[in-house]
Each structure stands twice: as structure tokens, then as C-alpha cells.
DRENPA-265531 format. One line per field, with one value per atom (N, C-alpha, C, O): residue in three letters; residue number from 0; x, y, z; atom name. Coordinates in steps of 0.2 Angstrom, whole numbers. Example, Ala and Ser with C-alpha at 12.3 -4.5 7.8 and 13.67 -1.06 7.14 Angstrom:
residues 2
resn (Ala|Ala|Ala|Ala|Ser|Ser|Ser|Ser)
resi (0|0|0|0|1|1|1|1)
x (66|62|66|71|64|68|64|67)
y (-28|-22|-16|-17|-11|-5|0|6)
z (39|39|39|42|35|36|39|40)
name (N|CA|C|O|N|CA|C|O)
This chain:
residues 51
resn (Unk|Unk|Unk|Unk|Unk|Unk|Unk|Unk|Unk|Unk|Unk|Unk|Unk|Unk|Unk|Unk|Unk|Unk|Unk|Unk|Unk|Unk|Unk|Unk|Unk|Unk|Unk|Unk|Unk|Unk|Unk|Unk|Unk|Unk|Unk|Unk|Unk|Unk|Unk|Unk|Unk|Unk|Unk|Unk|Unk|Unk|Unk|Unk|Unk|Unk|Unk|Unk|Unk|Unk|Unk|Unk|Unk|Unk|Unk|Unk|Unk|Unk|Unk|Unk|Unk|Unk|Unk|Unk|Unk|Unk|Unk|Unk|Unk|Unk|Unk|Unk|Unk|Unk|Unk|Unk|Unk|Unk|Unk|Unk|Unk|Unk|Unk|Unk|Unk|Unk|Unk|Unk|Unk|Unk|Unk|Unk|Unk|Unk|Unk|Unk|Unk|Unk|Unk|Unk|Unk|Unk|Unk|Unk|Unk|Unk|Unk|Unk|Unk|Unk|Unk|Unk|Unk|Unk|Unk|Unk|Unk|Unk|Unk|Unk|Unk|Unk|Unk|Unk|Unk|Unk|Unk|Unk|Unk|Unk|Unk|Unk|Unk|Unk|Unk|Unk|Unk|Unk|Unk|Unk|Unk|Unk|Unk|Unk|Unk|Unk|Unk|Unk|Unk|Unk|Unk|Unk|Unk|Unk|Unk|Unk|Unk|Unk|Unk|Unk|Unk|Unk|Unk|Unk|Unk|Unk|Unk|Unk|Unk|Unk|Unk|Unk|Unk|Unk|Unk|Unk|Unk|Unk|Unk|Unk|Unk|Unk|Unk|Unk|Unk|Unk|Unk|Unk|Unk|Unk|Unk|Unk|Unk|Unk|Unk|Unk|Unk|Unk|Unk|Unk)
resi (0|0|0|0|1|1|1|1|2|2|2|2|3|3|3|3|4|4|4|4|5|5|5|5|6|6|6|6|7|7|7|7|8|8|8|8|9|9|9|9|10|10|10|10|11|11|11|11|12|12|12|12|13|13|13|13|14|14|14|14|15|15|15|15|16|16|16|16|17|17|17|17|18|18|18|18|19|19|19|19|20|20|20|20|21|21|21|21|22|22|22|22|23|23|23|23|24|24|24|24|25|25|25|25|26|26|26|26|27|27|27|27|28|28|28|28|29|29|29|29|30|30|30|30|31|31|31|31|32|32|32|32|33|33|33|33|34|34|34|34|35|35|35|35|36|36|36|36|37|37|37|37|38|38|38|38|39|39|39|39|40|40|40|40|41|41|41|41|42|42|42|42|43|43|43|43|44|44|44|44|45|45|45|45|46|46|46|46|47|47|47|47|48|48|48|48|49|49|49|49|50|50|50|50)
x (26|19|18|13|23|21|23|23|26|26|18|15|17|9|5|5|3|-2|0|-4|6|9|7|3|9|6|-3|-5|-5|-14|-17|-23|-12|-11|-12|-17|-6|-4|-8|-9|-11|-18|-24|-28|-25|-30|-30|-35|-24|-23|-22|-24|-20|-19|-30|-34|-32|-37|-42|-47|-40|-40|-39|-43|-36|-31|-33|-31|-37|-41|-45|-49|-44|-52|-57|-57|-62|-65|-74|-79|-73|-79|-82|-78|-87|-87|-86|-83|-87|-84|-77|-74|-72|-65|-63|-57|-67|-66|-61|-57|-61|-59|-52|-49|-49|-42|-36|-31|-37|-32|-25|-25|-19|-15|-13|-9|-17|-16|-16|-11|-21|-18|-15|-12|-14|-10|-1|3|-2|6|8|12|3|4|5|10|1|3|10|12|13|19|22|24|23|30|28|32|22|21|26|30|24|28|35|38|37|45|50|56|43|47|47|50|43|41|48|52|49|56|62|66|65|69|68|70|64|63|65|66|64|63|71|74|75|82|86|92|84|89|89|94|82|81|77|76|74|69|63|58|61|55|56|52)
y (48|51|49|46|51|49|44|43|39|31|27|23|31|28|30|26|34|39|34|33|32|31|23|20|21|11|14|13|17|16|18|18|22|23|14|11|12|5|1|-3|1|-5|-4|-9|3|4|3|0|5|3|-7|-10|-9|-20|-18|-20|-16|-17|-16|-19|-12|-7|-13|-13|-15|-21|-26|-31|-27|-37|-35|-31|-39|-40|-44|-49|-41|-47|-43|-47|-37|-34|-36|-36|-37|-37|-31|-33|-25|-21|-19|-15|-24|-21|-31|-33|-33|-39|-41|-45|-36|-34|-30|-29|-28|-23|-26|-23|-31|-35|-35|-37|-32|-31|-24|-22|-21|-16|-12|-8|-13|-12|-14|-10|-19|-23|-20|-19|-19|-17|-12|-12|-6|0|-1|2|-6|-5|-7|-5|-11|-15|-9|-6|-8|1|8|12|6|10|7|9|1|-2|-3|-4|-2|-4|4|6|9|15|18|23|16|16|13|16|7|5|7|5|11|15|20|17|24|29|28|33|19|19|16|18|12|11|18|18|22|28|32|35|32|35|41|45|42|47|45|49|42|40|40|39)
z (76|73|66|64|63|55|54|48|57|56|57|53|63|64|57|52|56|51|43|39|43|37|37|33|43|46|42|36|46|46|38|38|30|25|23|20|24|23|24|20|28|30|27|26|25|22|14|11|12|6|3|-2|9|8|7|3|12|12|6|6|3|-2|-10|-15|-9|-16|-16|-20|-12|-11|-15|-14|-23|-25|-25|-29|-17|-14|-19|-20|-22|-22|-30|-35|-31|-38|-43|-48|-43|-47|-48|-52|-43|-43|-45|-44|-48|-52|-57|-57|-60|-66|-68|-74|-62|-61|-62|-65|-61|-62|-57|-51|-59|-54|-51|-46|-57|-55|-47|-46|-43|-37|-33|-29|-33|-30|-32|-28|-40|-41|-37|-32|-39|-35|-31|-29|-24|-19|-16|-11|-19|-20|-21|-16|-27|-25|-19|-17|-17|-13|-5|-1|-5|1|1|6|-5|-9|-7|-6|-10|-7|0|0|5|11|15|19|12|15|14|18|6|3|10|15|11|16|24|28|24|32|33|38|28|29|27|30|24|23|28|30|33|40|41|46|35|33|36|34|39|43|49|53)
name (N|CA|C|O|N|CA|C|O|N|CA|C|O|N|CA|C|O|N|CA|C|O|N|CA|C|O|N|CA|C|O|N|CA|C|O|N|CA|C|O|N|CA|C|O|N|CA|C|O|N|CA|C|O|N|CA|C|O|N|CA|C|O|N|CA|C|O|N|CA|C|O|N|CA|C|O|N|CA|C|O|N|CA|C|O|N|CA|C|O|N|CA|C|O|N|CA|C|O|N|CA|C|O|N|CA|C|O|N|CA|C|O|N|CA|C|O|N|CA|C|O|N|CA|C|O|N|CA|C|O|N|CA|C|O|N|CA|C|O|N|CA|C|O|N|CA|C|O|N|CA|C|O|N|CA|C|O|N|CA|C|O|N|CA|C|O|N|CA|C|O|N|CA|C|O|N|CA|C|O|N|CA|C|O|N|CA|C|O|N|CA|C|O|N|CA|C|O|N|CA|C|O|N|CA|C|O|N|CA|C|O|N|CA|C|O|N|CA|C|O|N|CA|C|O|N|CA|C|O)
């Protein structure tokens, strides 16, 4: 259950990081980075067995 909940976080967010918008032009990597340690620490989580 919270792998799914966690999946449907994760797709919202890649979706979230595309700067296809004009006001989020400007961000630079910023989300993209974040999302990057977000998925970085998801996987620390998922190989230690905590997911």
C-alpha cells in the first residue's frame, strides 16, 4: 500500500519538474534536483527493506 501511494507521489512529482510551463521557465534545476534526491532516497529505503 505505501509503495503504491509512494509510486503515485513520484509521478506527480517527474510531472511536477518538466519545465514545459511558462512561469516555471526560469527554475532552472532546481526541481529536477530535488526530485533527484527524492528518488535517490526512495531507493536507500527500498534496498535497506524499509518499503
Amino acid at each position: 500500500m505505501l509503495g503504491t501511494v509512494l509510486l503515485v507521489i513520484l509521478i506527480l512529482l517527474l510531472i511536477g519538474a518538466v519545465p514545459a510551463w511558462p512561469y516555471s521557465a526560469s527554475w532552472g534545476y532546481g526541481p529536477s534536483g530535488l526530485l533527484g534526491v527524492v528518488v535517490v532516497i526512495l531507493l536507500i529505503l527500498l534496498l535497506m527493506g524499509r518499503i
